[in-house]
Structure formats: C-alpha cells, structure tokens
C-alpha positions as CSV (number, residue, x, y, z in Angstrom):
1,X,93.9,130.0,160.8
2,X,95.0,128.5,157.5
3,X,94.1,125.2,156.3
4,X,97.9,123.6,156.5
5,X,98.2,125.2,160.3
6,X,94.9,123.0,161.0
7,X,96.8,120.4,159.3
8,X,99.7,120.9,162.1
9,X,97.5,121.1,165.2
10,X,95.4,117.7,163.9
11,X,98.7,116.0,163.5
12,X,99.5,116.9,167.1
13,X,96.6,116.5,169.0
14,X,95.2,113.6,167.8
15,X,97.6,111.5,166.9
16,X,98.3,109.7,169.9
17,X,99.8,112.4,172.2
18,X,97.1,113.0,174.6
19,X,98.3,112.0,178.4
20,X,96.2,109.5,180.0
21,X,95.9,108.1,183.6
22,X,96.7,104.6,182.1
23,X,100.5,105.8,180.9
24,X,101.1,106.9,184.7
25,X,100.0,103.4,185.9
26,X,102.9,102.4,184.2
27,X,105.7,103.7,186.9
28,X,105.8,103.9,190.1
29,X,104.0,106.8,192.3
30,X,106.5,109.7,192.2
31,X,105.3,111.6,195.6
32,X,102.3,110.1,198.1
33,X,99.8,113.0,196.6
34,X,100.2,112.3,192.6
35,X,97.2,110.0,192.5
36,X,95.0,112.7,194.0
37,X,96.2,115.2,191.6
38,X,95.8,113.4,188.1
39,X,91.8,112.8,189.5
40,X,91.4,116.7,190.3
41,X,94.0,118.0,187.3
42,X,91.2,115.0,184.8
43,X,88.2,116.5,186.5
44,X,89.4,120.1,185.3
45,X,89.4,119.3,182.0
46,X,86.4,117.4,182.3
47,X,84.3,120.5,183.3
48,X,86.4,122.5,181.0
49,X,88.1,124.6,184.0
50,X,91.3,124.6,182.0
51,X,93.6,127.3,184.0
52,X,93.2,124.7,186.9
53,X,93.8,121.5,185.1
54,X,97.0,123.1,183.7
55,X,98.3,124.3,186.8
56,X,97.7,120.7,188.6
57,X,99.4,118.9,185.3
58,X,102.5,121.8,186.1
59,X,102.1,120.5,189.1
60,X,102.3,117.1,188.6
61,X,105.6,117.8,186.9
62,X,107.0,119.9,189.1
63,X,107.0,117.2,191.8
64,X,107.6,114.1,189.8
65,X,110.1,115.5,186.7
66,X,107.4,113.1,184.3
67,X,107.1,114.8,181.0
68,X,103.7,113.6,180.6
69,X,102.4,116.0,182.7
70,X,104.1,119.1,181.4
71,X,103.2,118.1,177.7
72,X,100.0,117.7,178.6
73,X,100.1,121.3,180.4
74,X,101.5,122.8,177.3
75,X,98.8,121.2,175.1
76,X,96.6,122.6,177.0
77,X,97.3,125.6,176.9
78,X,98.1,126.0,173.1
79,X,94.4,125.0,172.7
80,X,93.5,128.2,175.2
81,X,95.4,130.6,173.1
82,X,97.7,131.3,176.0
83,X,100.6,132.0,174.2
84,X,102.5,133.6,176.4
85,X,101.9,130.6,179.1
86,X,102.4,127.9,176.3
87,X,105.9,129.3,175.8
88,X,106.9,129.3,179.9
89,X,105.7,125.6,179.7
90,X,107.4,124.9,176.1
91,X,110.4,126.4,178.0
92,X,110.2,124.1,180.9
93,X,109.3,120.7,179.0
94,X,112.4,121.6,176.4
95,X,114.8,121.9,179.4
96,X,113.9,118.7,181.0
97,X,114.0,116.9,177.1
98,X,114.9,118.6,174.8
99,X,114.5,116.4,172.2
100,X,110.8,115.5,173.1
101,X,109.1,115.1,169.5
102,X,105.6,116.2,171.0
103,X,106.8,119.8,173.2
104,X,108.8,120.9,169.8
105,X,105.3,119.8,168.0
106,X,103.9,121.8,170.1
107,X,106.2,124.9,169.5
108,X,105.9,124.6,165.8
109,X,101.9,125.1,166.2
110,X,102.6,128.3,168.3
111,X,105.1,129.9,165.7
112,X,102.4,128.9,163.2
113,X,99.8,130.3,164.9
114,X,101.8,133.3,165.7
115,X,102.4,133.2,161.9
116,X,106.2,133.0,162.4
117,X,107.1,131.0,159.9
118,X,110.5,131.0,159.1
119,X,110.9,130.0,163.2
120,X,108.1,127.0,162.6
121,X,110.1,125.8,159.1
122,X,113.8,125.9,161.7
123,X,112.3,123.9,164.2
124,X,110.8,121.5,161.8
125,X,113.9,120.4,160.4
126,X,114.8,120.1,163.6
127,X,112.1,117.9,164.7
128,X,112.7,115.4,161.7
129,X,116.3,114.9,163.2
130,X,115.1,113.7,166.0
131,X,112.0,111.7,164.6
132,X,111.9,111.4,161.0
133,X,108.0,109.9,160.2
134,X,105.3,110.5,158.3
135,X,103.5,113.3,160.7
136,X,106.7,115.1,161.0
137,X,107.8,115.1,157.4
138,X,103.6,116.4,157.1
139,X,104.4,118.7,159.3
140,X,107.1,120.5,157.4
141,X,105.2,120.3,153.9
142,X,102.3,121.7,155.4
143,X,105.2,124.8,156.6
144,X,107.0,124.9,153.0
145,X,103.4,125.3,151.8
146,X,102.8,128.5,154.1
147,X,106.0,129.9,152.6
148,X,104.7,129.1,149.0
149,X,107.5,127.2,148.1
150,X,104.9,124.2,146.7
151,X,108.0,122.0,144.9
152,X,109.1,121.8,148.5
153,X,105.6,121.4,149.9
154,X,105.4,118.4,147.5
155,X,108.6,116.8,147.6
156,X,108.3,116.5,152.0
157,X,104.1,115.2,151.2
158,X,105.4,112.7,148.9
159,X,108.0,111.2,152.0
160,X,105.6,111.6,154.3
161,X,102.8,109.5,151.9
162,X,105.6,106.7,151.0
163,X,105.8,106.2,154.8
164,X,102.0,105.9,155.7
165,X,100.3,105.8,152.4
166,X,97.7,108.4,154.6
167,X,94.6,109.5,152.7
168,X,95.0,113.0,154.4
169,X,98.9,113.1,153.1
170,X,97.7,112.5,149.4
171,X,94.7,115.3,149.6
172,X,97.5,117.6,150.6
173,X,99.8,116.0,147.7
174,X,97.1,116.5,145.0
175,X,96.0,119.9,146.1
176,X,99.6,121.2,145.4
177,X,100.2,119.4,142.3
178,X,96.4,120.8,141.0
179,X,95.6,123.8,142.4
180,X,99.4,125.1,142.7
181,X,101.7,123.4,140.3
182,X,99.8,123.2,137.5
183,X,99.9,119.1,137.3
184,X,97.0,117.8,136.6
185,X,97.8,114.6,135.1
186,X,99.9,113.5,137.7
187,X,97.4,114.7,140.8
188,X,94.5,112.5,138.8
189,X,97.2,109.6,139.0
190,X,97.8,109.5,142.5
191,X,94.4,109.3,143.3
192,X,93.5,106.9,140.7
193,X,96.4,104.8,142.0
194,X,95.4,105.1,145.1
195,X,92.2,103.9,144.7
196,X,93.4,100.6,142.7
197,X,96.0,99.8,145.2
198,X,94.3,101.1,148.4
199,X,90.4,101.6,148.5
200,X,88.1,104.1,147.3
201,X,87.3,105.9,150.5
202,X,84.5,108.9,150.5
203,X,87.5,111.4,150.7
204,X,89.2,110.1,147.7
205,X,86.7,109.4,145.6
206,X,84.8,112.2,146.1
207,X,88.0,114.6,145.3
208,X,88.6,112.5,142.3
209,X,84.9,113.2,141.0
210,X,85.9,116.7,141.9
211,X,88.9,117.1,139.8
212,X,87.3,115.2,137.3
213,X,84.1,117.6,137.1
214,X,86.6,120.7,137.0
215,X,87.9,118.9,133.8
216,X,84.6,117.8,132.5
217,X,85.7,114.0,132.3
218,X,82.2,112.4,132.1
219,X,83.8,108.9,131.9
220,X,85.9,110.1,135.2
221,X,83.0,110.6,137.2
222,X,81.1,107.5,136.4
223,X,83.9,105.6,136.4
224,X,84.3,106.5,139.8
225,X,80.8,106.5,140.9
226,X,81.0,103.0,140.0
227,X,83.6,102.0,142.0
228,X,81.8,103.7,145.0
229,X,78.8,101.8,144.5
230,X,80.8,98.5,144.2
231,X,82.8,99.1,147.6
232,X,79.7,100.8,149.8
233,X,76.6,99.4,147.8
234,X,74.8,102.8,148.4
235,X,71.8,103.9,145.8
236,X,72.5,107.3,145.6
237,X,76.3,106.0,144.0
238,X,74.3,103.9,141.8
239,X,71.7,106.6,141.0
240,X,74.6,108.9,139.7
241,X,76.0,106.5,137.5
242,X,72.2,106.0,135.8
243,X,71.9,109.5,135.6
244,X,75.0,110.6,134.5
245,X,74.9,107.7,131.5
246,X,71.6,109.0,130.3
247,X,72.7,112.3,130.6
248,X,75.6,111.1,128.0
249,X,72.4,109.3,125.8
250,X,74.0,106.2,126.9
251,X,71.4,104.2,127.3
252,X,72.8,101.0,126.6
253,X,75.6,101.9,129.1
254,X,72.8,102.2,131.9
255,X,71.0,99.4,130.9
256,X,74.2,97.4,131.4
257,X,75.1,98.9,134.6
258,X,71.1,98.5,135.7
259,X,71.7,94.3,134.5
260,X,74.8,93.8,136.2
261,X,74.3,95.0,139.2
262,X,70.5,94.2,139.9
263,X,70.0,98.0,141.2
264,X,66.9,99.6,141.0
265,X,65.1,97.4,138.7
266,X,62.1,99.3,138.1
267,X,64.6,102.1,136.6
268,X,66.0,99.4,133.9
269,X,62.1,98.8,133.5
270,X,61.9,102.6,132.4
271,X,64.5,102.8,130.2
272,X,63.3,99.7,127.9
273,X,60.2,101.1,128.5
274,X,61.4,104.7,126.8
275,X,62.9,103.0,124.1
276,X,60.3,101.3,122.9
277,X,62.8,97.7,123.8
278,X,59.6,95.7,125.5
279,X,61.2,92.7,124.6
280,X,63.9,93.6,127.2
281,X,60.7,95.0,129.4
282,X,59.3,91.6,129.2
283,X,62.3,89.9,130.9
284,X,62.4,92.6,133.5
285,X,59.2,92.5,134.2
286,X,59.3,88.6,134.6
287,X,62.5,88.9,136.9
288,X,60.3,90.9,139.2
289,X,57.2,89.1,138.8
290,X,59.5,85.4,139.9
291,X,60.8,87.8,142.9
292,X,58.1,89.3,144.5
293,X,54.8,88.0,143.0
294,X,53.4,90.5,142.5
295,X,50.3,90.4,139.9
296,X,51.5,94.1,139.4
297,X,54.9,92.5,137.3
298,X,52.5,90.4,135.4
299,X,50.1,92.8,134.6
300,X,53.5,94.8,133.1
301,X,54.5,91.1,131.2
302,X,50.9,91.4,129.5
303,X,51.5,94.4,127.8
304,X,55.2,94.2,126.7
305,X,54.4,90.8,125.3
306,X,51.4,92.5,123.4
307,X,53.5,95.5,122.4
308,X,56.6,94.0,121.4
309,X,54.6,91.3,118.9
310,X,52.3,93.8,117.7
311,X,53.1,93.4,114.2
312,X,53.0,89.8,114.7
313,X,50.0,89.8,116.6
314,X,48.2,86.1,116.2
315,X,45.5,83.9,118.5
316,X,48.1,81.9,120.2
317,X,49.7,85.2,121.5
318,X,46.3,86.9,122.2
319,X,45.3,84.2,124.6
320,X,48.8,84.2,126.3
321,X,48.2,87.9,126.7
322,X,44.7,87.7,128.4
323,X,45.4,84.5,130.0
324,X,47.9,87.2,132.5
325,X,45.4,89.8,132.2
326,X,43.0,87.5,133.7
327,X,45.2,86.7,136.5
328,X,45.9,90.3,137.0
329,X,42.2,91.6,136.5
330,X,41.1,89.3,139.2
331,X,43.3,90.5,141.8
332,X,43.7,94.3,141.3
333,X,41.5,97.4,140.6
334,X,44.3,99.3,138.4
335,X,42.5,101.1,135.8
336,X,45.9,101.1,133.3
337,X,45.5,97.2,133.4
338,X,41.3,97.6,133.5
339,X,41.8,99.9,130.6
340,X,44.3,97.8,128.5
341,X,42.8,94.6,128.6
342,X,39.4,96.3,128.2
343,X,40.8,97.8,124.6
344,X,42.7,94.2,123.6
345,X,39.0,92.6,124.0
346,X,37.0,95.5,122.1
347,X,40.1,96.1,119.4
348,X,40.3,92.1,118.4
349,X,36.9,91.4,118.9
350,X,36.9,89.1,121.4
351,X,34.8,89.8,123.8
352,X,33.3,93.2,123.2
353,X,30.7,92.9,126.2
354,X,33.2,92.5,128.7
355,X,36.0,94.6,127.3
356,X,33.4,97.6,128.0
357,X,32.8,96.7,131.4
358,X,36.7,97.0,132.4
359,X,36.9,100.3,130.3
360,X,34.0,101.6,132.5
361,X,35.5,100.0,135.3
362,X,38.7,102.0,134.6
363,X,37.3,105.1,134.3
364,X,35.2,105.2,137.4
365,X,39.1,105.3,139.0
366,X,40.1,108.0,136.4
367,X,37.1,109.8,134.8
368,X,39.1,112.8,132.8
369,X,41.4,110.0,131.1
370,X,41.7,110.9,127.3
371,X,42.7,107.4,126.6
372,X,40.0,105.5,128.7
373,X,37.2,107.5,127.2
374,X,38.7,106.8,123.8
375,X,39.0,103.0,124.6
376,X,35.3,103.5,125.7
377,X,34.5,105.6,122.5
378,X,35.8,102.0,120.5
379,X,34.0,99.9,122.1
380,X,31.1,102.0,121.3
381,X,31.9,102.2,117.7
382,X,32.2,97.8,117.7
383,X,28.8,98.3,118.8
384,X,27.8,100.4,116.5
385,X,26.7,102.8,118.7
386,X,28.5,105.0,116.7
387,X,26.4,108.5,117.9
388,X,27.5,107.8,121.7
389,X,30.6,107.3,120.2
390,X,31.4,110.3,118.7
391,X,29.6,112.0,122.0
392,X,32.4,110.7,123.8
393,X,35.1,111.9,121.5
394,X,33.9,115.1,120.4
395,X,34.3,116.4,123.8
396,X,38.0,116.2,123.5
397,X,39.1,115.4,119.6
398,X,40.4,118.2,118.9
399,X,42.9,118.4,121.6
400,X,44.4,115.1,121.3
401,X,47.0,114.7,118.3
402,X,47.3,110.8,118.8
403,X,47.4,109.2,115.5
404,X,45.1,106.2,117.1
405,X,42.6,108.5,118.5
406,X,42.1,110.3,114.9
407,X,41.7,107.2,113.3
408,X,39.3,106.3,115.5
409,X,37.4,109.0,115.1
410,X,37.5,109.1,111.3
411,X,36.5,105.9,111.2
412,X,33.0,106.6,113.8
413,X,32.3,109.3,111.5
414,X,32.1,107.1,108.4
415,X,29.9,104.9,110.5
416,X,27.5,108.1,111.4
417,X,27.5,109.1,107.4
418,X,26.8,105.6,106.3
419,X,24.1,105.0,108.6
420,X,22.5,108.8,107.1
421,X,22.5,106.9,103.8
C-alpha cells in the first residue's frame, strides 16, 4: 500500500466519520429492536467479530434507512479487505445518498487499494463537488500523486493547506516540491514559514533538520534545534545545538547559547575550561556555587581564580585562593582539590608542612597519579630531600613530556649534584 493511499484511508477513518451510539440518540428509535442491535452490532466490533458486526450495522439499515449504519458497515468492511462486500454496501449506501461525502470516501480507498486509479481520480472530482475541504482537496493530491502528475499533486496540497494550514498537508506539499519537483528553495520556505507563523512541532522541525542535513546547512540545523529547545525545553534539543556549534569550532556561539539559556552549566564550565578562559570559569563556577552550595563550585572558584591571575600572582590573591581552599579542604576528601592546594602551599612556600600532608592525603585516593606524585616529588625538593625526590620522579620521568614536571626534575637534580660538591 503506498504512502499517499495511507494518506486516503487516515483521512477517512479518523477524521470524524466513525458511527457512534451517541449520533443515534439523536433521532427517534426507528423499529422497537434497534437499541438491542447497536449493543450486539458494538459488542462485535469490540471482540473483533467483524462479519457479525457488519451484518447487524446492514441490519440496522435495512430496517431504519439511517446512513449511519450502512457507512459504518462499509467501513468496516474496507478495513477487512472485503472488497467484493465493500462494493454491495458502497452500492446500497450510494442509492439511499448518493451524494454522502464519507460512502464515496470510502469508494475512492477501494479503487485505490484496488490500484484503479483513473476510477479513484473520477470520483474524486466528484467528491469535491459535493464537499470541497481540506481532506477532500488532500484526497485528490494524494491521487494526482499516484498518477505522477506532481504539479497537480501540488497545486490540490496547496488548497487543501490554505484551508486548514494541516501539518500533514505541508509534509505532503514539501515532499513533492523536494523529492519530485526539484524545488528546494521553496519546500525549505514553507516549512520555515510555517514554523514562524504556526509552531515548530516535532514533525516539522524534524523534516526541516532533514532537508537541511541533505543540504549540509549547518546554520539550518542549529537554527532549528534552537527553536525546538525554546518551544519544548528538552536537553537533548539543547545538547545538539552545543554539539553541533563545537563541531563548527564555534565556541563562542555555544558559550552564548550555554549563557542565555542557563542549560547545562557544567558544559559552559567545560568549554572555558578547554580554552584556557578561567576568567569566564570563575563566574560560572560562582553562579553554581550561589545555586547549590556546594563546596565542590568553590573548590572549582579556587583554581580559576589562581589560574587566570597566574602571571599576576601576588599575597592578597594567594590568601583569597586558600582562604576557598580552606573552606573546601575542610568539607571534602577530593584528591584534585587535596592535590591543588597541597602544590599552591609547597610551590609559594607557604606552608610546606602541611602542603605535603594534602599531597599525601591525595594520593592515598589516587596512588598511580603522575601529577600527585610529582606535587609530592616538590614538596620533597622544598625540603631538600632532594634524593627521595628524584626516587619519586625517576619512576616515571621519562614518560611524562609536561614542561613543569621536567623542570622540576632538572632542577632536583641540580640539588643532588650540588649537595656531591
């Protein structure tokens, strides 16, 4: 069954043409039994017994002339595959009105599905005498579509969409004009207009992103993305646009989308982080540290305030630095804080003693850490304890490339061969 026949049979069958008890309440009782009969003829469908619940719902009409019933029969049975019985009931319903908009919906699905299609595209035009809408006019695109004749196709879409401005009518529309026509441009419009007038649904959107990956248009895509994430506030909309910026080495671009919207914070955290921006880490770090306090965010301050004055490095800033550390020491056993405080006390002498302590402190959580046995190795070297030292380092020197390390090492060497002498 082709995707423009579905189209059809949805537009039928659930679009407000299924027969319900409530409609018959509205007249009077036709014949003392016809109660009895809609319960049995709705407890056949119910279990699924069809060939019963069509023959009560024939019936039903038999006895009370009420094309409900004998639309419902026909509906029925088109869903059955009973062709032959869906024309019989087709038959009857058409004599009784022959200009009922559902039975000759009905008959277009059967020529469909019976791929007659020339018969389907007669009775269409037929159908949008007698009821000229947005389903019908759908109805016949979907047919001219079959028949390949896609400037047709398009021209009975686009009536259908200026009636109902249907997000189903405008996938068809833009499928034509992409996939058939050739129109790129103009199918990216509609959905872009669309979108600014209307909303950006999941359907839209996401055939937007489509179109726009098939055309590699980046922007397109993030744009979009971005609209997504405004309308439904989901992360993974968000987490596309991040990715897809870095992926265009647009950092700046994320870090704006990361600011404005206050999405994943930790992420915008990362970024400064990567480009060596701890001034912009600082103020992160803070927003999340006033949020949550959590010593962890202040922990995070301590080093971005030490890293971003590094060349500027004086007492006043120092004792900011461990004043946060102190805080942060106190309260939590991470060996990265342990570690980094450890080094600032053994690196600017101010309290050699104790900066060992939180190295060793450090390591007992991560023993194999090249950079805690290092910070270890310093503080060693401050001590001039320079043989334990070089112990420490030698195990690993020549493995590590980190300009800081080597120095380090150079400089416990110098300490050995000066001691010799």
């Amino acid at each position: 069954m082709s995707r423009y026949l579905q189209v059809i049979i949805i537009l039928f069958f659930f679009s407000g043409c299924s027969f319900t008890t409530h409609q018959v309440q509205l007249g009077k009782k036709s014949f003392e039994s016809e109660d009895l009969l809609i319960i049995q003829a709705l407890e056949y469908r119910q279990n699924a017994d069809y060939p019963r619940a069509i023959e009560t719902y024939a019936m039903l009409f038999e006895q009370s002339e009420k094309i409900n019933y004998i639309v419902e029969a026909a509906k029925m049975s088109f869903l059955t595959s009973n062709n032959q019985q869906t024309y019989l009931l087709i038959e009857k319903a058409l004599k009784a009105s022959p200009n009922n908009p559902d039975i000759m919906r009905i008959l277009i699905g059967l020529y469909m599905k019976e791929n007659k299609i020339e018969e389907a595209r007669v009775e269409a035009h037929k159908l949008l005498e007698v009821e000229k809408n947005s389903r019908n006019l759908t109805i016949a695109g979907s047919i001219y579509f079959e028949l390949k004749s896609y400037d047709l196709s398009l021209k009975y879409f686009q009536s259908a969409y200026k009636e109902s401005v249907d997000e189903m009518v405008l996938l068809n529309m833009v499928d034509v004009l992409y996939s058939y026509l050739g129109r790129k441009d103009e199918a990216i419009s509609y959905l872009e207009t669309h979108i600014r007038l209307q909303e950006c649904t999941t359907k839209i959107c996401f055939k937007l992103i489509e179109i726009y990956g098939k055309e590699k248009d980046i922007d397109g895509i993030i744009s979009t993305y971005k609209k997504m994430f405004e309308r439904y506030q989901d992360e993974q909309y968000a987490k596309k646009v991040v990715e897809l910026l870095i992926y265009k080495k647009d950092k700046q671009g994320a870090v704006d989308f990361l600011d404005t919207t206050g999405y994943n914070q930790e992420m915008l955290l990362d970024i400064y982080v990567s480009s060596s921006d701890f001034d912009g880490a600082f103020k992160v770090a803070q927003r999340l540290y006033k949020k949550h306090d959590d010593v962890k965010y202040l922990g995070q301050m301590a080093i971005y305030e030490y890293e971003k004055n590094k060349n500027n490095l004086d007492e006043k800033i120092l004792d900011s630095v461990s004043k946060k550390f102190e805080k942060v020491v106190a309260k939590l056993d991470n060996p990265l804080f342990l570690n980094y405080y450890g080094y600032l006390l053994i690196d600017h002498d101010r309290d050699i003693k104790r900066g060992i302590k939180l190295v060793e402190k450090a390591l007992l959580k991560e023993p194999n850490s090249l950079f805690y046995l290092d910070s270890l190795a310093w503080g060693f070297y401050k001590q001039n304890r320079c043989l334990e030292a070089k112990d420490i380092l030698d195990k690993f020197i020549k493995n590590v490339d980190e300009e800081e390390v080597q120095m380090h090492y150079k400089k416990i060497e110098q300490c050995i061969k000066e001691k010799h002498k």
